[in-house]
C-alpha positions as CSV (number, residue, x, y, z in Angstrom):
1,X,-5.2,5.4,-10.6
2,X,-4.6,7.4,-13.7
3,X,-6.4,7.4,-17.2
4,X,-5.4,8.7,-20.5
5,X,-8.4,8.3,-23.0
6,X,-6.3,10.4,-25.4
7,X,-3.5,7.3,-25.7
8,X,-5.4,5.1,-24.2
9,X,-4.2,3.3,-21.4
10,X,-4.3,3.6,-17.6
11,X,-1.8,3.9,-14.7
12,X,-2.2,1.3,-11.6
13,X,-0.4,3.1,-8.6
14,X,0.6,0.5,-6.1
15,X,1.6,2.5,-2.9
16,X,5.3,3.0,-2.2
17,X,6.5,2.4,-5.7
18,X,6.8,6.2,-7.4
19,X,3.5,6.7,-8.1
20,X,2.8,10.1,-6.5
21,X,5.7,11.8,-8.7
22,X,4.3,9.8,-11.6
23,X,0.5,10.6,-11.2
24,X,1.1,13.7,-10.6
25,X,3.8,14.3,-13.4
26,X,1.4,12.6,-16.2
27,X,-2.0,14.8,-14.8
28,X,-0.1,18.0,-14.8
29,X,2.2,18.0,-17.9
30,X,-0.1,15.6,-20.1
31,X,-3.3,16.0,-19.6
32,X,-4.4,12.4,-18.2
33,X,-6.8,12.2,-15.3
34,X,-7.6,10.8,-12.2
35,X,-9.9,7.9,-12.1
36,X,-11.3,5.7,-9.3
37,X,-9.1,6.4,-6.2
38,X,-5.6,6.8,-5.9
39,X,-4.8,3.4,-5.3
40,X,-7.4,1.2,-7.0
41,X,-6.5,-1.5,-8.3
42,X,-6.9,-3.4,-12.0
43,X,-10.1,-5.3,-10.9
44,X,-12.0,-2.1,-9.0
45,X,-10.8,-0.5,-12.9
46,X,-12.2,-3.1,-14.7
47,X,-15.7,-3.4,-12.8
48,X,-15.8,0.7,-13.6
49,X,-14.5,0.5,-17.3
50,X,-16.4,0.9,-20.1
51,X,-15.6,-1.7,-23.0
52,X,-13.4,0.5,-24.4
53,X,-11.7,1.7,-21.8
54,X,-11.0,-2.5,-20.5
55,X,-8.5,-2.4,-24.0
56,X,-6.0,-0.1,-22.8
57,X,-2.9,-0.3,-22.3
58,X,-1.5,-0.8,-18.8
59,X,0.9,0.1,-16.5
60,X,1.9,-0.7,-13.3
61,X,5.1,-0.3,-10.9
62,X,7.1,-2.6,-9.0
63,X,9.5,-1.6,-6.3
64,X,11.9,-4.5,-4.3
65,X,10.2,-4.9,-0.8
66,X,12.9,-4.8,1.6
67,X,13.7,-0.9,0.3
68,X,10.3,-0.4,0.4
69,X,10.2,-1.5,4.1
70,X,12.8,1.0,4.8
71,X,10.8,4.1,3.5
72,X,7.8,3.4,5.0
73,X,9.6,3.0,8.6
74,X,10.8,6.4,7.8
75,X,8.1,8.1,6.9
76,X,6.5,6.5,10.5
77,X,9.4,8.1,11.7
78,X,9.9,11.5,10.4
79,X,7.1,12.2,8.5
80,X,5.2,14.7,10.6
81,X,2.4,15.3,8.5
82,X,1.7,11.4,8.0
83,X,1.8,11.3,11.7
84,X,-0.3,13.7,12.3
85,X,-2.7,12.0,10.1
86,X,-2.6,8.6,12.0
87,X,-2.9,10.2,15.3
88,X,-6.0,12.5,14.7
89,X,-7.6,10.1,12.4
90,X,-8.0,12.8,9.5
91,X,-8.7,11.2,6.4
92,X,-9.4,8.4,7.9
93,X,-12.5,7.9,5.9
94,X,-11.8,9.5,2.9
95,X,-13.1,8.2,-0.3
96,X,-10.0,8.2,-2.1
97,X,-9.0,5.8,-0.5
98,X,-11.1,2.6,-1.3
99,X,-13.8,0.6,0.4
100,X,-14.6,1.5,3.9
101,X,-13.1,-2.4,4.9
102,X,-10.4,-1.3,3.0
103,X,-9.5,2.5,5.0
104,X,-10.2,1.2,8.3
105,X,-8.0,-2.3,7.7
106,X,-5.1,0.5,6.5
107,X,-5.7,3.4,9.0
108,X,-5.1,0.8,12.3
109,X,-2.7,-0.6,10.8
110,X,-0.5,2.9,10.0
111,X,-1.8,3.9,13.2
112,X,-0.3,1.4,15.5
113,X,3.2,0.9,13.7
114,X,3.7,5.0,13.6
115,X,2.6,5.3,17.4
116,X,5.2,2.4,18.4
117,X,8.2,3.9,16.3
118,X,7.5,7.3,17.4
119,X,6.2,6.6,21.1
120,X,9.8,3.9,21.6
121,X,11.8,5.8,19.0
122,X,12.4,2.4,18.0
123,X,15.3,1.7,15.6
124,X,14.4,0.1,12.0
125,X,15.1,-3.4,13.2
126,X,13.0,-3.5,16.4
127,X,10.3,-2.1,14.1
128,X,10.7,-4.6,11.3
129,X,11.1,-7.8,13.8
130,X,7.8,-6.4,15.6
131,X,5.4,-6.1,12.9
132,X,6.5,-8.6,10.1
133,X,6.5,-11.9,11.5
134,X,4.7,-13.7,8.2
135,X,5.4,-13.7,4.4
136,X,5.1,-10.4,2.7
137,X,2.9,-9.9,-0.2
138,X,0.4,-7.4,-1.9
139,X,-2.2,-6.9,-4.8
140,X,0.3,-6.9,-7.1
141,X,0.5,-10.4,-7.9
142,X,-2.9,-10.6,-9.2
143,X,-2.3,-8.7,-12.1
144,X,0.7,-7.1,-12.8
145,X,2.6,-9.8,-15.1
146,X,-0.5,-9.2,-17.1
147,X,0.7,-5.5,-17.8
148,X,1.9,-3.8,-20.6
149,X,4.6,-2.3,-18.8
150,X,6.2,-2.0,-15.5
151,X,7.8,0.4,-14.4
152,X,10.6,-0.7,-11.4
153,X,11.4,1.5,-8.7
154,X,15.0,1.1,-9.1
155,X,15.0,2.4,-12.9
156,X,12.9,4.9,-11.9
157,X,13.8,7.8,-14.2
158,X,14.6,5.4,-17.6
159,X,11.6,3.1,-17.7
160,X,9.3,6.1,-16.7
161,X,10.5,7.9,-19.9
162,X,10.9,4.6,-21.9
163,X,7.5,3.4,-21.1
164,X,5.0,6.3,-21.0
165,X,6.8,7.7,-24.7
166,X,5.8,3.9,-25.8
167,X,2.6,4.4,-24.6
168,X,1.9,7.7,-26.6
169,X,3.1,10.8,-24.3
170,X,5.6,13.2,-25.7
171,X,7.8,13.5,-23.1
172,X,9.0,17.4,-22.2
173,X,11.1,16.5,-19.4
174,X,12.5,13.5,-17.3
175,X,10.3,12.7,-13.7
176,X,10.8,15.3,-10.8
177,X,11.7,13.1,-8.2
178,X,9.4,14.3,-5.3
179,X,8.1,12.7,-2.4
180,X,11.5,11.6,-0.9
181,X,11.9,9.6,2.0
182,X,13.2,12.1,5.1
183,X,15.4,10.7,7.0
184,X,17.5,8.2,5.0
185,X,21.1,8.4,4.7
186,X,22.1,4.8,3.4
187,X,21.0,2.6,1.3
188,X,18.6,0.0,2.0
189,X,20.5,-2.8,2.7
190,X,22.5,-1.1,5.4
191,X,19.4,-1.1,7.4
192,X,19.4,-5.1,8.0
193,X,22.9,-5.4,9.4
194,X,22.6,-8.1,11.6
195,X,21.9,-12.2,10.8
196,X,18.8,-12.0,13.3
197,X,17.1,-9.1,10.9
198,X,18.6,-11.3,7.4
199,X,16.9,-14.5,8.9
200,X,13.9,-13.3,9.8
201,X,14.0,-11.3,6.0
202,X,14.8,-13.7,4.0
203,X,11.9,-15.6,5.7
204,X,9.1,-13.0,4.9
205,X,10.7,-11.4,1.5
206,X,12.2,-14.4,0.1
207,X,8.7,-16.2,-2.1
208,X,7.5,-12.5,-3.1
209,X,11.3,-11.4,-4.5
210,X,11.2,-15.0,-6.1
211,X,8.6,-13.7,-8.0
212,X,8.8,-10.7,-8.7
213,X,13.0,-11.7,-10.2
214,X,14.8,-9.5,-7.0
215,X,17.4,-11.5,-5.3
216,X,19.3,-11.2,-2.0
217,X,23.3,-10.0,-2.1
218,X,25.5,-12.7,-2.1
219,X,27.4,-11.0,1.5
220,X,23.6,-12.8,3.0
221,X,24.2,-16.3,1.4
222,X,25.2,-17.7,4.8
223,X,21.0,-17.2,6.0
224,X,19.4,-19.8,4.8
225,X,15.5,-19.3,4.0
226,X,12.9,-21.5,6.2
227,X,11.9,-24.6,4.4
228,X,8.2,-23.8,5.0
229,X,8.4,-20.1,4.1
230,X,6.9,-20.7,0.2
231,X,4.4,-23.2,2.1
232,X,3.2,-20.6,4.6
233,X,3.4,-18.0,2.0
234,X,0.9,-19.8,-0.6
235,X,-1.1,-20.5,2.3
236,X,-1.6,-17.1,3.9
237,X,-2.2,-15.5,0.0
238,X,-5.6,-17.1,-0.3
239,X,-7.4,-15.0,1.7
240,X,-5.5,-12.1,0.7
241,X,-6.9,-12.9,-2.5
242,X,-9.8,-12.9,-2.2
243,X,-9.7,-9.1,-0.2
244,X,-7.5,-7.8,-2.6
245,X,-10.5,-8.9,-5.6
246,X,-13.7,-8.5,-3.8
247,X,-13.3,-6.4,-0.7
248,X,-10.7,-3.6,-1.4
């Protein structure tokens, strides 16, 4: 998380959407600071905040989930020094990372999906029908349609510059794009080529893009989305509410 008393408001970096190249662009250039831990969200900000600080301005960041699937199979896969950090535990416990709940919950779960895609070399869709078998979501639905601003992954370069100049910074230059995924050489979608990968997909993405506006290509209209997916995904977010507010 990132704070700028100067202009007052305060960057929410939810993992995988740009926020590295942003917090690090906006401390560096302009002068705003870390606050909290990286990836804090707008409830731990709020219970930290002084009165004043609860006023500003917000911004968050969205990215759509399948392409975010994709990276972080790559980074399992390629990354060496995010492997190496999963296998030997280091950083494990480190504070900038949240609640202890909250770095132990996260480290096995890196931990066992970078060990099978490394230890199988298993391709993208063995990896992605292995571990998500339920509806996605993540903290994001608690507060982000309550922002300010959001700044989407996939208009990365024009809504960074179009939103932090309407929040007060004088922009010197557009975003460095750092950070990049190694390994990709398509685009997301390429990645779930066959109907097996679409159904089961369109199953666990389908109620969190509803929300969030992203839609499925028309080439995937044939795979029809399980009846009880919105059920089962409604279901499954109460107690993920009630982590991502009191125990994160």
């Amino acid at each position: 998380m990132v704070i700028d008393r100067k202009n007052k408001f305060v960057f929410i970096e939810l993992p995988l959407t740009a926020t590295s190249a942003i917090s690090k662009e906006i401390r560096d250039m302009y002068g705003c600071e870390s606050f909290l831990n990286k990836h804090a969200t707008y409830r731990n900000f709020l219970k930290k905040a002084s009165p004043e600080e609860r006023k500003y301005a917000t911004i968050g960041s969205m990215r759509n989930p399948l392409d975010q699937t994709v990276s972080m199979y790559f980074k399992y896969k390629n990354d060496k020094e995010l492997g190496e950090r999963f296998s030997t535990g280091k950083n494990k416990f480190s504070r900038r990372n949240g609640t202890i709940l909250r770095r132990l919950l996260s480290f096995n779960r890196h931990k066992s999906r970078a060990n099978y895609v490394t230890r199988n070399d298993a391709t993208f869709e063995e990896f992605f029908l292995k571990f998500f078998k339920f509806p996605f979501s993540n903290w994001s639905i608690l507060d982000h349609k309550r922002f300010d601003y959001i700044i989407h992954f996939e208009n990365l370069v024009t809504e960074y510059r179009n939103v932090f100049t309407s929040a007060g910074l004088s922009l010197q230059r557009d975003l460095p794009l750092s950070n990049k995924t190694p390994g990709r050489s398509k685009d997301f979608w390429s990645y779930y080529a066959t109907d097996k990968i679409k159904r089961r997909a369109k199953f666990v993405f389908g109620p969190f893009m509803r929300y969030w506006g992203y839609q499925f290509p028309e080439s995937w209209n044939n795979i029809k989305e399980p009846w009880y997916g919105q059920v089962l995904y409604n279901i499954t977010n109460i107690p993920s509410k009630i982590y991502w507010r009191y125990l994160m």
